[in-house]
C-alpha positions as CSV (number, residue, x, y, z in Angstrom):
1,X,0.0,0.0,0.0
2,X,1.5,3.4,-0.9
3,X,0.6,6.4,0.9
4,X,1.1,10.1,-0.4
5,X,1.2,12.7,1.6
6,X,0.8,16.2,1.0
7,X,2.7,19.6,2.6
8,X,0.7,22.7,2.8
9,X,2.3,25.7,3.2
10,X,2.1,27.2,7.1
11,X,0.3,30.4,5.3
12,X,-2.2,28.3,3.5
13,X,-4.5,28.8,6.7
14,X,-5.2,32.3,5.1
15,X,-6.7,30.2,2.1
16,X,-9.0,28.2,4.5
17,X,-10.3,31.5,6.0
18,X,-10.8,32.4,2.2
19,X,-12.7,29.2,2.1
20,X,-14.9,29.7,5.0
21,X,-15.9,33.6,3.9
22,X,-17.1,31.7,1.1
23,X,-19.5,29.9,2.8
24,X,-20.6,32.7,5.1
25,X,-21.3,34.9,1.9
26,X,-22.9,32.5,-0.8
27,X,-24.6,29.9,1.7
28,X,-25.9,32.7,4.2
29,X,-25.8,36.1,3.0
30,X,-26.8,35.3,-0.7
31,X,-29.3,32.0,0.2
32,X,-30.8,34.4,2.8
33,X,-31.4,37.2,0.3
34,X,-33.2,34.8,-1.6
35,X,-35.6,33.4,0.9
36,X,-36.3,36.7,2.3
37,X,-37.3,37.9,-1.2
38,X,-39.2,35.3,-1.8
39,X,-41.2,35.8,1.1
40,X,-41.6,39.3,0.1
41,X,-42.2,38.6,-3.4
42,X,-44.9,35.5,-2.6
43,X,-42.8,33.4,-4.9
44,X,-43.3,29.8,-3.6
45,X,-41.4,26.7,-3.6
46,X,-40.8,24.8,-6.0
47,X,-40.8,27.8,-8.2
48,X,-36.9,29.2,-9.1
49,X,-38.4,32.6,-10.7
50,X,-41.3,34.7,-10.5
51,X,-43.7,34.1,-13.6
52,X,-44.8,38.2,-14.8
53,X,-43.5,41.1,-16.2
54,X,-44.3,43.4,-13.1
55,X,-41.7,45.0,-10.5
56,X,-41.9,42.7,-8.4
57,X,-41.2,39.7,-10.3
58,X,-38.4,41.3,-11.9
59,X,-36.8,42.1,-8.9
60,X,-37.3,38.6,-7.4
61,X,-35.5,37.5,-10.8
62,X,-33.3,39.6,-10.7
63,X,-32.1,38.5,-6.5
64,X,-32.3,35.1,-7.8
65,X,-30.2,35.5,-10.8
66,X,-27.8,37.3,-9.0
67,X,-27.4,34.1,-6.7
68,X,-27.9,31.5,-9.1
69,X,-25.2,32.8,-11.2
70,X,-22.6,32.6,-8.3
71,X,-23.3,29.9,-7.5
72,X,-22.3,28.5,-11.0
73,X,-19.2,30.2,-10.8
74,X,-18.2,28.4,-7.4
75,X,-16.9,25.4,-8.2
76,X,-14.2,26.8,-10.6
77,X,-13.8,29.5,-8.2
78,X,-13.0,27.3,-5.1
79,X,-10.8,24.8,-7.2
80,X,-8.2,27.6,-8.7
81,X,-8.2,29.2,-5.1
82,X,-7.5,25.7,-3.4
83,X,-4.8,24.9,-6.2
84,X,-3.0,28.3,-6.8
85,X,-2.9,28.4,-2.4
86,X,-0.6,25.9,-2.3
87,X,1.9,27.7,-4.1
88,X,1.2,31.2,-3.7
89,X,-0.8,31.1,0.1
90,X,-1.2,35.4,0.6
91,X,-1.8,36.2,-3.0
92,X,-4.1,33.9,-3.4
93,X,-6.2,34.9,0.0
94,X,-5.8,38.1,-1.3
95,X,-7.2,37.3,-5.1
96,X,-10.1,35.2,-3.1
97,X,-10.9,38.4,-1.1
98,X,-11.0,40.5,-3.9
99,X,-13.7,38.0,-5.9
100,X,-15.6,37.5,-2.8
101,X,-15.7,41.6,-2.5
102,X,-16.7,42.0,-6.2
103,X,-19.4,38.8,-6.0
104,X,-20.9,41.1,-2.7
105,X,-21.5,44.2,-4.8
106,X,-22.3,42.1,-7.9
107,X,-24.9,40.7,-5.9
108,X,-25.6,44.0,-4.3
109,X,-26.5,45.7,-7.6
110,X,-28.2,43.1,-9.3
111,X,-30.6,42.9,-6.3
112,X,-31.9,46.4,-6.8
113,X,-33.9,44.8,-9.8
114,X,-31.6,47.1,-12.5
115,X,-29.3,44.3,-14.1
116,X,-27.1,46.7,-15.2
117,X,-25.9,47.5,-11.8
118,X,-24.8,44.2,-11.3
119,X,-21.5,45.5,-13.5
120,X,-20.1,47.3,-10.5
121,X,-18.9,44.2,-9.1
122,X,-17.1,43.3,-12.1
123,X,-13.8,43.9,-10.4
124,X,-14.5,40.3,-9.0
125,X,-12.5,39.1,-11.9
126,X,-9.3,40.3,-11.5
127,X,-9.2,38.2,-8.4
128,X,-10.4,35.5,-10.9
129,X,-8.1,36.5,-13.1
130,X,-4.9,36.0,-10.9
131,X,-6.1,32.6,-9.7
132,X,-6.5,31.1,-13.2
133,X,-2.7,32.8,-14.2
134,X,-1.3,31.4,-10.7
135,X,-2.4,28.0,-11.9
136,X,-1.2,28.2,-15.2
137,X,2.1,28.8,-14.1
138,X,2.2,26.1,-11.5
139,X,1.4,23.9,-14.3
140,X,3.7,25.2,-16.7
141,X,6.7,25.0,-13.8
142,X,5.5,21.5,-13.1
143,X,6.0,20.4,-15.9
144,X,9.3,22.4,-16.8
145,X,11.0,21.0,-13.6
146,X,8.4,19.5,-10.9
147,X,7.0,21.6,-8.2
């Protein structure tokens, strides 16, 4: 039987905070936003979106879109941070914080039932952005000369 063990850097703890701010924001902060406005809004379970063209409905939509589409951006999101943290522990905490700041205001803006406010979060993606480079070049230096 072989066994494999892996070393995480003593500042990857930043990373799991990273992690856990996830959580709080898109599990509690965003989930609750959506139950409250749907409450508000009357839209019941096991509807995902208000049926209408009236205010209300668009701005339920729009609170649920605004979560929905976070959530599909998670998974790549908590994959590059988890990866690009084992090399590069602070900057990527710091790239993490700066999409989970950008994903707040996206969510913010979109919320107000104007979609195009939704853009002022779009800063989200440079911490995206560095993520996605800071795996790229683990990769490349992997494979140039191993880790």
């Amino acid at each position: 039987m072989t066994t494999a063990t892996l070393a995480l850097p003593s500042d990857y703890g930043y990373v799991c905070l990273v992690l856990f701010a996830t959580v709080l924001i898109h599990h509690f902060y965003m989930s609750f936003s959506v139950g409250a406005a749907r409450k508000k809004y009357n839209v019941k379970y096991p509807l995902l979106y208000a049926n209408g063209d009236d205010e209300a409905s668009k701005t339920f939509n729009c609170i649920q879109r605004a979560h929905q589409q976070s959530l599909e951006n998670l998974p790549q999101f908590l994959a590059f941070l988890l990866l690009a943290g084992l090399k590069f522990p602070i900057y990527a905490s710091i790239a993490g914080v700066v999409y989970l700041l950008g994903r707040i205001v996206y969510f913010a803006g979109y919320s107000t039932g104007d979609p195009n406010k939704r853009l002022r979060g779009a800063f989200m993606y440079f911490g995206l952005l560095f993520l996605y480079g800071a795996v790229v070049f683990m990769g490349v230096q992997l494979l140039r000369n191993g880790y």
